[in-house]
Structure formats: structure tokens, C-alpha cells
DOPA-260054 format. One record per residue (C-alpha): residue number from 1; residue in three letters; chain; x, y, z. Coordinates in steps of 0.02 Angstrom, whole numbers, plus 50000, padded with zeros to 5 digits. Layout:
BEGIN
ATOM  resi  resn  chain      X      Y      Z
ATOM   NUM   ala      A      X      Y      Z
...
end
This chain:
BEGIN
ATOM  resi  resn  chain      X      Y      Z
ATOM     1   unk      A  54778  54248  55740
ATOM     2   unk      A  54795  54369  55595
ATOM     3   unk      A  54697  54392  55455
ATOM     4   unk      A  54758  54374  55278
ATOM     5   unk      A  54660  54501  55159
ATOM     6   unk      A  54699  54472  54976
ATOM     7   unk      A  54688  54636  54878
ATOM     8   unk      A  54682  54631  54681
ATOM     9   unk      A  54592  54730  54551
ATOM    10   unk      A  54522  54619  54440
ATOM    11   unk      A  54415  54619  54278
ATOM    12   unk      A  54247  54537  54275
ATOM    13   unk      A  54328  54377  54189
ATOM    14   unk      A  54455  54354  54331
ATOM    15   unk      A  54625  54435  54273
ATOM    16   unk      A  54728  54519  54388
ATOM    17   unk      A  54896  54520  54253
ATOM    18   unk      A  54973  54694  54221
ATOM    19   unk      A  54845  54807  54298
ATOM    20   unk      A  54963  54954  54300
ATOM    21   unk      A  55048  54919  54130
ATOM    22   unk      A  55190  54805  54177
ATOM    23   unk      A  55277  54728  54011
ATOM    24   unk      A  55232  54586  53928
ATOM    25   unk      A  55069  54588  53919
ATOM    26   unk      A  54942  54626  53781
ATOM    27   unk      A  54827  54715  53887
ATOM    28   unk      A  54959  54780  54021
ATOM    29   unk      A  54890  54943  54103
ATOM    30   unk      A  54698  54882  54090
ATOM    31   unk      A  54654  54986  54264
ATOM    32   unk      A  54670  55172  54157
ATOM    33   unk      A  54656  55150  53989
ATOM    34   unk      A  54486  55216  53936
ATOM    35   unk      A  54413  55220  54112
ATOM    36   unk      A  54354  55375  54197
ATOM    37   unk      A  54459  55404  54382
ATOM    38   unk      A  54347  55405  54510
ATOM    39   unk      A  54434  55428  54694
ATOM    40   unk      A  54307  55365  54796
ATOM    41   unk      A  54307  55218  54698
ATOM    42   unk      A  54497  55190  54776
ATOM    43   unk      A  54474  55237  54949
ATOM    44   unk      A  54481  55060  54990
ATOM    45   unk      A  54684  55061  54923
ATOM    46   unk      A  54697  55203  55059
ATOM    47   unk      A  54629  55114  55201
ATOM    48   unk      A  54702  54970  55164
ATOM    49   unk      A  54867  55029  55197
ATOM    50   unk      A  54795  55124  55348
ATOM    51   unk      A  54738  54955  55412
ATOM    52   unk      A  54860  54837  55369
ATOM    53   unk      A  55016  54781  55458
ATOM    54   unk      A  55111  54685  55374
ATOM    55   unk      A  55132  54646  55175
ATOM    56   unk      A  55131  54478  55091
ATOM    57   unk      A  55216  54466  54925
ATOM    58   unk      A  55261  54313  54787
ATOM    59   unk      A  55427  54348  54721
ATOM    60   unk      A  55374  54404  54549
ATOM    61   unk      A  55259  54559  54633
ATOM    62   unk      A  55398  54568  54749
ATOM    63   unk      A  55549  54612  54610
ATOM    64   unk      A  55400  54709  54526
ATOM    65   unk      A  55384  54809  54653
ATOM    66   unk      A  55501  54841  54784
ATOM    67   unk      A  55638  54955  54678
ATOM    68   unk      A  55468  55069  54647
ATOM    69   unk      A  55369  55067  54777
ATOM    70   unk      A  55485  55120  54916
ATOM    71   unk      A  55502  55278  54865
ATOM    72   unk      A  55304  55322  54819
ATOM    73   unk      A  55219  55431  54906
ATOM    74   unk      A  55065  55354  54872
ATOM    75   unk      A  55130  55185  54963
ATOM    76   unk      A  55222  55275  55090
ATOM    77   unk      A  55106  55196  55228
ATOM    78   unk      A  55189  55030  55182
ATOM    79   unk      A  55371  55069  55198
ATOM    80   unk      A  55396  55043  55368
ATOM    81   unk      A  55277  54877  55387
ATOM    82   unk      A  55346  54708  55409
ATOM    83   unk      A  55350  54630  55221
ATOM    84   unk      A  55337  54440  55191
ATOM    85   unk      A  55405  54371  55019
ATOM    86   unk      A  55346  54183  54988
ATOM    87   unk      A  55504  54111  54886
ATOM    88   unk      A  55591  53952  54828
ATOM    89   unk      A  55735  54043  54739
ATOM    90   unk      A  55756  54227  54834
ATOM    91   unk      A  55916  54252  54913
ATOM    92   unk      A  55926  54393  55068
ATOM    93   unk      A  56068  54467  54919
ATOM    94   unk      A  55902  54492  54815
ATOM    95   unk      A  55819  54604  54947
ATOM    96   unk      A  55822  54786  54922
ATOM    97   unk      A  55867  54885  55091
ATOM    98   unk      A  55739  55053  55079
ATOM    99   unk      A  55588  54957  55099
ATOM   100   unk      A  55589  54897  55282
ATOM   101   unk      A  55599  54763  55384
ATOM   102   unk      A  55599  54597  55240
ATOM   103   unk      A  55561  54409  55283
ATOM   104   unk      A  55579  54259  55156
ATOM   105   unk      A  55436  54143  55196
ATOM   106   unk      A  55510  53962  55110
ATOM   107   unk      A  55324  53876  55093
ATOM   108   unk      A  55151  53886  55116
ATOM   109   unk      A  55170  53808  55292
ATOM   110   unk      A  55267  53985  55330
ATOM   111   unk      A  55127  54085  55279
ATOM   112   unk      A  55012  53980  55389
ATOM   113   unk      A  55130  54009  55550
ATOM   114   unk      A  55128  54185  55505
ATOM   115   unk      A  54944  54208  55510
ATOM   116   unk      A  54979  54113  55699
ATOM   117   unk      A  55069  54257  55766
ATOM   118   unk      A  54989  54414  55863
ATOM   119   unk      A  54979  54568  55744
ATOM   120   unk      A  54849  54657  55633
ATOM   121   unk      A  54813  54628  55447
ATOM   122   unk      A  54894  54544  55324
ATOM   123   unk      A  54888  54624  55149
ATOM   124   unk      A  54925  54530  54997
ATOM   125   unk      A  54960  54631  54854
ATOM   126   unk      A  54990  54590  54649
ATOM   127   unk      A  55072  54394  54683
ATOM   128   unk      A  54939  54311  54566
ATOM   129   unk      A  55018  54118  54584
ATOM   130   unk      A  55037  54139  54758
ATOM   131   unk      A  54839  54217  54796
ATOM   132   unk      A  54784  54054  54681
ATOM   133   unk      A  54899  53930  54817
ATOM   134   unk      A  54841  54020  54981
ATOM   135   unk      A  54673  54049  54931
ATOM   136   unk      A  54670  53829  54858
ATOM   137   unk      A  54763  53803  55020
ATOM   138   unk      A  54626  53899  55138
ATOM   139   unk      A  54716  54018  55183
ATOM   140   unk      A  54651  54170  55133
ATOM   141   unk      A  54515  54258  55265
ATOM   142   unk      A  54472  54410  55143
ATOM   143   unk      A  54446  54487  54971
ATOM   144   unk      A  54459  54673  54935
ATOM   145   unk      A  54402  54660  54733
ATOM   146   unk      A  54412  54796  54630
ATOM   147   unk      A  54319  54734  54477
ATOM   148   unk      A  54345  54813  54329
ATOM   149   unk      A  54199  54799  54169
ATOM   150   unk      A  54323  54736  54061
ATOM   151   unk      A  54329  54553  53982
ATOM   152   unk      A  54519  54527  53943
ATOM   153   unk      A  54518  54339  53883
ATOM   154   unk      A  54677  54269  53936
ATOM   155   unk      A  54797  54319  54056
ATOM   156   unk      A  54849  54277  54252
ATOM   157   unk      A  54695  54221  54338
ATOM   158   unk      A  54659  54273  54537
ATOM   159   unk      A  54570  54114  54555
ATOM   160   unk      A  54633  53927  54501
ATOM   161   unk      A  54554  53794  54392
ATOM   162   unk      A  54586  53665  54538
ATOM   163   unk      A  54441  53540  54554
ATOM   164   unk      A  54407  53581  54753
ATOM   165   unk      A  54267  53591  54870
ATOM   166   unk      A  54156  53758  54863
ATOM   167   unk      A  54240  53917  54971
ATOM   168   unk      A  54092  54011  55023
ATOM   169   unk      A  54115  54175  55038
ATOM   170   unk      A  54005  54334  55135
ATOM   171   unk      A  53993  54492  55052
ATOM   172   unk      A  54035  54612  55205
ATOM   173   unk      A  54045  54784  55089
ATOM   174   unk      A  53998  54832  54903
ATOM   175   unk      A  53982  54991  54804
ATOM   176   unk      A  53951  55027  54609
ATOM   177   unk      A  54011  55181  54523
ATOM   178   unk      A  53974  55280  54403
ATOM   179   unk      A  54124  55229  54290
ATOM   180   unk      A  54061  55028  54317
ATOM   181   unk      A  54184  54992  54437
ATOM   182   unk      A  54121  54869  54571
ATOM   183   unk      A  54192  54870  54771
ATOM   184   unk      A  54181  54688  54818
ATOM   185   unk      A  54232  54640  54991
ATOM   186   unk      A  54196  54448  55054
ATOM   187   unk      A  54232  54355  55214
ATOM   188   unk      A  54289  54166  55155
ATOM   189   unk      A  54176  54097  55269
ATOM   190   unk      A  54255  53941  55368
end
């Protein structure tokens, strides 16, 4: 069975919208405006991609993403995984051709067979609606959370509002830096 780590950064109220400045957004870019860079505090984005093998992306994250990241040298560790877009309206015409081997995943009972088959890691990047319906569904097996010390009021939450039993989670790894950002890593305990 493989495991299905949802990555995100995140500010301390639970936004995950427009980290990297993506339009639309009031706050879009949150990650680098007035915050000192601190590598170590991103080593975890490095080993992820060391460690993961396969990608899981909503459509949104997925038209967001794949005409940039493919050619990035700083996701150039992901090109040649297996990618996994979770879609009601995606067409194979939609999928671009430089970013590897592409699979449209039709419902949440997809993902679950997924996470059935042999393999390594699962990462789940950006895909805010679709981390709130695997993580309500149960699907989810890890966090990697950067959290950011930034209150941003409204905007795309990682977590739903639906009225469900407690998830516990295990905090397996966590750093502080000196810049306030917080490493967060939980095992959804089952």
C-alpha cells in the first residue's frame, strides 16, 4: 500500500491559496514577501521530491502548474514520476506532453485504488479542494506543513469546515527557525 503525503505551506490560520503569487488573490505570493529565506528551512521540498514517486494533483494545481514546472530545474526530480490528476472535466487533449507519464484519476474511489498499488510515496502538491476531500475522506497518511507566521483572513483553506469525527494526528518531525517558520510533519494516525 502506498502512502499519500500531503505537502502544503500554510499560514498559521490555515491558508494554502497563492503561496507563490498566483493571480487573483489579495495576498498571492505570501511565502516571500517580507520573510527572510532560510534554506534549511526548505530542505524538506528537496527530499520530498527525493522520496516521492509519484505526484497527485487537482486539476486547478494541475493547469497551474504543469506548463511551468516541467521545465524547472528546481522540480526536475519530478519530471519523470508518474503524475495523477483527480478530474471531472480534464480531457487527455488538456494534458501537456513534457511532464511525464500523466493519469486522470475520475473520483476519489481512484485515488483510493491508487494508494492499493505497490510503489513508494505519494506527494500531493498545491490542489487545496482536493487535500480538503482526501484528507474528509481518510485518505491522507501524512502532512509535510510548512507554516508560515502569517494570519491571512480569508482565502483557500487546507482543512474543511465538515462536521466529522476527530483525525488524530502524530507529530513524527518539527523544527522552528529563526525567520518563524515552523516544520510540521504528522502521521494521521488510523
Amino acid at each position: 500500500m502506498r502512502t499519500l503525503i500531503t505537502t502544503a505551506f500554510v499560514s498559521l490560520d490555515g491558508v494554502v491559496e497563492a503561496p507563490g503569487g498566483e493571480p487573483g488573490y489579495r495576498n498571492a505570493g505570501w511565502t516571500f514577501k517580507d520573510m527572510e529565506f532560510l534554506p534549511e528551512a526548505f530542505e524538506i521540498k528537496g527530499r520530498e521530491q527525493k522520496e516521492a514517486a509519484a505526484m497527485l494533483l487537482g486539476r486547478v494545481s494541475y493547469e497551474a502548474f504543469s506548463p511551468v514546472w516541467p521545465d524547472m530545474a528546481d522540480f526536475a526530480d519530478y519530471k519523470p514520476l508518474p503524475k495523477y490528476v483527480v478530474s471531472t472535466t480534464l480531457a487527455e487533449k488538456d494534458l501537456v506532453a513534457n511532464w511525464g507519464e500523466t493519469t486522470i484519476l475520475r473520483s476519489l474511489d481512484d485515488v483510493a485504488a491508487l494508494k492499493e498499488t505497490e510503489g513508494g510515496p505519494v506527494i500531493v502538491h498545491g490542489s487545496a479542494t482536493l487535500n480538503r476531500n482526501l484528507s474528509d475522506a481518510g485518505l491522507i497518511d501524512r502532512y509535510h506543513l510548512l507554516v508560515f507566521p502569517l494570519l491571512l483572513g480569508a482565502g483557500k483553506r487546507l482543512f474543511s469546515a465538515t462536521d466529522k469525527d476527530a483525525q488524530k494526528l502524530r507529530l513524527v518531525e518539527h523544527e522552528a527557525y529563526a525567520n518563524g517558520l515552523q516544520k510540521n510533519v504528522f502521521d494521521v494516525v488510523r
